[in-house]
N, C-alpha and C positions, 0 to 999 in steps of 0.2 A: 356063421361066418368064421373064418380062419382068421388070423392075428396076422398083417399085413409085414413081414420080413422084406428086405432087399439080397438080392442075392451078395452082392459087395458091401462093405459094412459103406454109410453114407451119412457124412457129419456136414456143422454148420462151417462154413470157410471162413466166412464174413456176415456182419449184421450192419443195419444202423435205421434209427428212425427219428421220426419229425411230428411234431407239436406247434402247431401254429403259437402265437405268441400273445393275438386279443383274446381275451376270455371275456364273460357274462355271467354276471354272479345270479342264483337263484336268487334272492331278494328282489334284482332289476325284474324277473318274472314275475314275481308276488306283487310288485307296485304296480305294473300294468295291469294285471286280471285281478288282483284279487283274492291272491293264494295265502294262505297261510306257513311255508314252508316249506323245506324239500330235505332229503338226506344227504344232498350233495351242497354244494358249498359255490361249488362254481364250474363252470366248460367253458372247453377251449371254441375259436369261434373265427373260420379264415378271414384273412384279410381284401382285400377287392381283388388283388393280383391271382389269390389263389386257388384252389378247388382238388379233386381228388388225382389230377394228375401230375399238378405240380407238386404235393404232399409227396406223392410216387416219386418222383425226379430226386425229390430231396433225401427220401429214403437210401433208394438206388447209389447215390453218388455215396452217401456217408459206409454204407457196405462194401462199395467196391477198392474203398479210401481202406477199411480196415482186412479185407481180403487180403489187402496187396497184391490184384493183380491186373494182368490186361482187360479191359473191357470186353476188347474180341476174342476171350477166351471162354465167351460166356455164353452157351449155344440154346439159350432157351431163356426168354422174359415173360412173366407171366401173373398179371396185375387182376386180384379179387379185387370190389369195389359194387357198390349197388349205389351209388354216387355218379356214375360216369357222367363228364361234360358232355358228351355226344352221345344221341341216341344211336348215329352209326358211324363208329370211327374209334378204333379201337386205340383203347387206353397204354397197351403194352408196343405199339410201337411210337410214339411217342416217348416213353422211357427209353426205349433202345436205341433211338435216336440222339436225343442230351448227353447220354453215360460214354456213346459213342461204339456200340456194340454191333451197329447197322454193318453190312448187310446180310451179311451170315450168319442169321438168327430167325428162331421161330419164336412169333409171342403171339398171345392169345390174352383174352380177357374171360377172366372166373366171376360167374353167379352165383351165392347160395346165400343171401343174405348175410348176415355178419359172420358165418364160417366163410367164405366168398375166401379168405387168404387160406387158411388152412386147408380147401382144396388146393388152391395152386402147391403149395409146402408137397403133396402127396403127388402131385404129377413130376414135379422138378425133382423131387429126392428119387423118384422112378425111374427117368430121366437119365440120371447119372447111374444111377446101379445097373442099368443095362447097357452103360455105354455107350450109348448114341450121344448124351455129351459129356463134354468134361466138365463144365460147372453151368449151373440151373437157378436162375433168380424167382424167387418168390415175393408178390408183396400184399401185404393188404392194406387198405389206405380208404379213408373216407372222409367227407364232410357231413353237416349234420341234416337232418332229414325231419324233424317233429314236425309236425300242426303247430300250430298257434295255441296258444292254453291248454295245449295235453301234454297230459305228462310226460310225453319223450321231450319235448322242448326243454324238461329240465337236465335231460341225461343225455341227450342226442350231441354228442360233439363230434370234433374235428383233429384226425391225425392219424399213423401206420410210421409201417414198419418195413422194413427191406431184410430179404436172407437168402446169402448165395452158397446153395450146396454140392458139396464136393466130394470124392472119394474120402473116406478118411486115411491123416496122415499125422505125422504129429504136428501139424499146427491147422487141424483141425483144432473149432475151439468149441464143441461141443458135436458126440455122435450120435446116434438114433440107434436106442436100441428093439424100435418099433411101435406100430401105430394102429390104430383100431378106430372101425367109424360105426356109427350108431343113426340109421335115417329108419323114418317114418312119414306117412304123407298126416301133414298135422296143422290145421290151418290158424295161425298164431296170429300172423302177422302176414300182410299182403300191400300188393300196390298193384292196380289196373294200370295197363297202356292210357298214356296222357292224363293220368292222373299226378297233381301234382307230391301229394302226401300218401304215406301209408296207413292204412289201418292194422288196429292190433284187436283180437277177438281176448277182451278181459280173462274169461273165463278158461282159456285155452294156455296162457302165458304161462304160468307156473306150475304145477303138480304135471301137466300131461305133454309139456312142450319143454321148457328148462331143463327141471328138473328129470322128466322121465329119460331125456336125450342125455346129458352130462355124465349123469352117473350110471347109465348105461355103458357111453364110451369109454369111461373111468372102470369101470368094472371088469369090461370085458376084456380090456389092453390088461389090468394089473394081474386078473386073475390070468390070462393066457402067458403073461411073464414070470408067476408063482410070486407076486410083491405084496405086499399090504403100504399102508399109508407110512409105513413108520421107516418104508428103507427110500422115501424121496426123502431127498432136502426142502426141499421145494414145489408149491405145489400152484399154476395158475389155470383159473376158472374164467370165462367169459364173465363179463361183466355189466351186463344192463341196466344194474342198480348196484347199490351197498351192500343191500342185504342176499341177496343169492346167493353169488360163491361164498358169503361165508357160511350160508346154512347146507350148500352140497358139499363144503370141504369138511362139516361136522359127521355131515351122513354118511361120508368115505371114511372117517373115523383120523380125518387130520386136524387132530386135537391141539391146538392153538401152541398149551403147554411145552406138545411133546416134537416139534420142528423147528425147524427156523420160518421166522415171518415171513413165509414166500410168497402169500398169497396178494397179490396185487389189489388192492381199492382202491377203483378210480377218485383221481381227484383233478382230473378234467374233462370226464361225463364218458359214456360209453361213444368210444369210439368205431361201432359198428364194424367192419373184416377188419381190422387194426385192431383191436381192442385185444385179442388173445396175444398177436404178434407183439404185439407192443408189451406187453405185461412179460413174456417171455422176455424179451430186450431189457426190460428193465429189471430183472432175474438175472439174466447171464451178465449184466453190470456189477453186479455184486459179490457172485456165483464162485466157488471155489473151488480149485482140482479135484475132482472126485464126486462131486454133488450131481444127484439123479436129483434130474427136474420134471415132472409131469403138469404137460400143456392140455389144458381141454378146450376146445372154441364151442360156438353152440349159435346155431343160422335158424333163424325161421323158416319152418316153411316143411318139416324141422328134422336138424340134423347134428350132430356132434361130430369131431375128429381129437382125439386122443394122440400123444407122443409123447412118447421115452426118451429125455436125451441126458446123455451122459455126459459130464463137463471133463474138458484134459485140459491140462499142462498149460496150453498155449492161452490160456483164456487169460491169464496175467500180462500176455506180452502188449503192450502199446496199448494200456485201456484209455489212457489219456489223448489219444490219436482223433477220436471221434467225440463230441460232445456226449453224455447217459443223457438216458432219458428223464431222470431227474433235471437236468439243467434247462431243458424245454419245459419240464413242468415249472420249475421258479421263473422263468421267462415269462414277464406277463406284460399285458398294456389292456385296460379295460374298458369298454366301451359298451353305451346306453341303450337301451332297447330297442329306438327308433334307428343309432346308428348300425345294429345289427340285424333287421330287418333290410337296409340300405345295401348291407353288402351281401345278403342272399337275395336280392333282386326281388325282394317284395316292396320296396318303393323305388318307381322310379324316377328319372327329370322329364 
């Protein structure tokens, strides 16, 4: 495979994402089953009002707030999610709807499990390099999805991200200097029609699903850009647990010492297609003129998407304009096992 250029060079306009506000501390899991522990601390965990498309909404607006532009400027919405309210009734007009973008808009809704946003990121930056629009919303957004006493229930949470791209210009606030994807048919993780839960195949999750797919799509974008680890600033990995991206950002050789701490650790649970967007968003919050950032997502099922983006100028102007996504992680209100079963519809009146 070729290393995925655009023919116009095609940067971020605008970002913004959302963090629901109840969380559920691993502990409250250990006292109903019986766990001894988790590596996470705590996830985030929606509220009754909300789910994977109001996440999106809240995205969407906080992006288009820091774009600075018209809503109906925006010729393409286009919502990952493996969360969707509706088995048939797509997620992205609904967003285009709220942000006020209707009618002169194409949106579609993306599946690929938790890359599910980072495909949209690759159709929308397409999008605009060919000109058929002028700006392309991507978003990935999810709520959580575990079983009952398995392990995703400690790491499966709730939240995304929104990114509207655009020609670049200088108030582009970060460009793409290209992207690379890495798929295999790899059966990790799955969900049947009408089934309510997903399974994950143990054996298949790490060494030949994760890991073979990340640092595949890390590989192959850095080596087809002539980089090594040491010329990003910044470096985010999908996130399913604690311990992954830090053990694929060793194997890429980004040696803790030798970068800036770019590397995202969740600290309210993997957010499924949000979970890279989101890590990214909270990267270019901090992110300084000049800093190459490399984004890897990583979907079951299984598949990678890789991006180069390069930070300009404008990334300083109004950072204060939209809440970081630190401030949604300090946002908390915590609530009890039986309350949190209540509000994903496992008990009802």
């Amino acid at each position: 495979m070729m290393i995925m250029r655009t023919d116009s060079t095609v940067g971020i306009a605008g970002y913004g994402a959302y963090i629901p506000m109840n969380r559920l501390k691993a502990s409250e899991v250990n006292r109903v089953w019986g766990g001894f522990g988790a590596p996470i601390e705590e996830k985030s965990v929606t509220a009754m009002d909300e789910d994977a498309v109001t996440i999106a909404v809240e995205c969407a607006r906080y992006a288009v707030n820091r774009a600075d532009i018209r809503p109906e400027e925006i010729g393409a919405i286009h919502v990952g999610t493996e969360s969707k309210p509706y088995a048939v009734k797509p997620c992205g007009t609904i967003v285009a709807e709220a942000i006020g973008a209707t009618p002169n808009v194409t949106a579609a809704d993306y599946e690929f499990a938790c890359k599910a946003g980072t495909e949209a990121f690759q159709t929308c930056i397409a999008l605009v390099s060919s000109g058929m629009v002028k700006y392309a919303m991507a978003i990935g957004a999810d709520t959580a999805q575990g079983r009952p006493a398995d392990a995703l229930e400690y790491t499966a949470a709730c939240g995304g991200a929104a990114y509207i791209f655009g020609l670049r210009s200088d108030r582009t606030l970060a460009y793409l200097e290209g992207s690379w994807s890495y798929v295999t048919d790899t059966p990790d993780f799955w969900r049947r029609g009408r089934e309510m839960y997903p399974r994950h195949g143990n054996r298949f999750t790490g060494k030949p699903a994760y890991f073979q797919h990340v640092v595949g799509a890390a590989k192959g974008l850095m080596g087809e850009l002539g980089y090594e680890a040491g010329d990003f600033a910044y470096a985010v990995f999908h996130q399913p647990n604690v311990k992954f991206p830090i053990k694929v950002a060793k194997t890429l050789g980004f040696g803790m010492d030798s970068i800036k701490p770019g590397l995202v650790v969740p600290t309210v649970g993997n957010t499924y297609a949000g979970s890279t967007p989101l890590g990214l968003a909270a990267t270019l919050d901090v992110a300084e003129p000049g800093d190459r950032i490399l984004a890897v997502s990583y979907g079951s099922g299984a598949g990678s998407d890789a991006f180069s983006f390069v930070v300009q100028d404008a990334i300083t102007n109004g950072r204060d304009i939209d809440p970081p996504v630190s401030a949604f992680i300090t946002r908390k209100r915590y609530v009890d096992y039986s309350e949190y079963l209540k509000l994903r519809g496992q008990i009802l009146r």
